[in-house]
N, C-alpha and C positions, 0 to 999 in steps of 0.2 A: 401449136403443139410442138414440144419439144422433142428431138429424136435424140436418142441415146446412142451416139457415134459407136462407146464401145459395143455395144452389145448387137450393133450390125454388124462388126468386125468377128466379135464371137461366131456368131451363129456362117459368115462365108468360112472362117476359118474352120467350125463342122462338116461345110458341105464338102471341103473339099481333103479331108483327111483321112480317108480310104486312098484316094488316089495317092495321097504323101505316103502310106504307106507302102501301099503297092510298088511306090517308085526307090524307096530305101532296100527294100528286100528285093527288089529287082536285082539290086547292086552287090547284096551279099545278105547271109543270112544274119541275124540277128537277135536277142534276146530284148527286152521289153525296155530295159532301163538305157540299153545302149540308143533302141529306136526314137526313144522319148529324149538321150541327146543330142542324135540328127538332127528332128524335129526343132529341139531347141537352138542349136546350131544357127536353124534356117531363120531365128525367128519367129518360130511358132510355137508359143508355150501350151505344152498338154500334162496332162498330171495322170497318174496310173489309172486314176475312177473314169477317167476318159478310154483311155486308147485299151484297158481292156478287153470290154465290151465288145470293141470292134474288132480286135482282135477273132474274138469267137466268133461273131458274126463272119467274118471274111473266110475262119478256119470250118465255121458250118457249111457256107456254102461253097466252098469245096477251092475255094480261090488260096488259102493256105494250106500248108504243114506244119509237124514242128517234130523237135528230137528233143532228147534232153542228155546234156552232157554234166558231166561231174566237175564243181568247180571248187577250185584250190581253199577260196576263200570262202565259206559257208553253205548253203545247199542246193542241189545239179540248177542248173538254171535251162528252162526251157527255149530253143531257140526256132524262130521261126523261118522258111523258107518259103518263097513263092512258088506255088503251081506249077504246070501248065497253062491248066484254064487259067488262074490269077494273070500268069503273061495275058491272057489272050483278054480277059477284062482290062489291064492296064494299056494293053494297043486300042482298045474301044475307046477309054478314058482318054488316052492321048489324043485320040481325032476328036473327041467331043470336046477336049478343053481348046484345041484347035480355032476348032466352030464357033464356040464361044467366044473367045477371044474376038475372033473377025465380028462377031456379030454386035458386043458393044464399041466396037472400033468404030461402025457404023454408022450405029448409035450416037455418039460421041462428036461426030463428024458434023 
């Protein structure tokens, strides 16, 4: 059986892209296109049909914000802010990626 390298790569790089976000908007507020070139910045290419979704997702449950301000160059762009509660899921997220960590270290070993 052959594994398909990229497409384990795809699918850890989903699991872990709430947390990418959460950790960008920790840092400062953001708008969609800037977050998607953190993201890429880091390495991790996402494309708008991705990080939407999740978007809403995170702003449904209650872990985002957003404002929309007016921009010079065509129409207001929506920017998103972290919670509270979003803090308080990304300190959750930080111990579990933590744990993880040590637990394939383990693993590994």
């Amino acid at each position: 059986m052959e594994v398909n390298v990229e497409n384990v790569r795809s699918q850890m790089r989903k699991g872990v892209l709430e947390y990418c976000i959460l950790s960008i908007l920790d840092k400062r507020e953001a708008y969609a296109s800037s977050i998607i070139d953190a993201l890429k910045g880091a390495g991790m290419i996402v494309v708008e049909g991705t990080l939407y979704p999740l978007l809403i997702r995170l702003k449904n449950q209650g872990s985002l914000t957003y404002r929309w301000e007016e921009s010079p160059q065509g129409p207001p762009r929506k920017y998103y802010c972290i919670s509270e509660d979003g803090r308080v899921l990304l300190h959750e997220m930080d111990a579990s990626w933590g744990d993880l960590v040590e637990t394939i270290k383990t693993l590994k070993q």
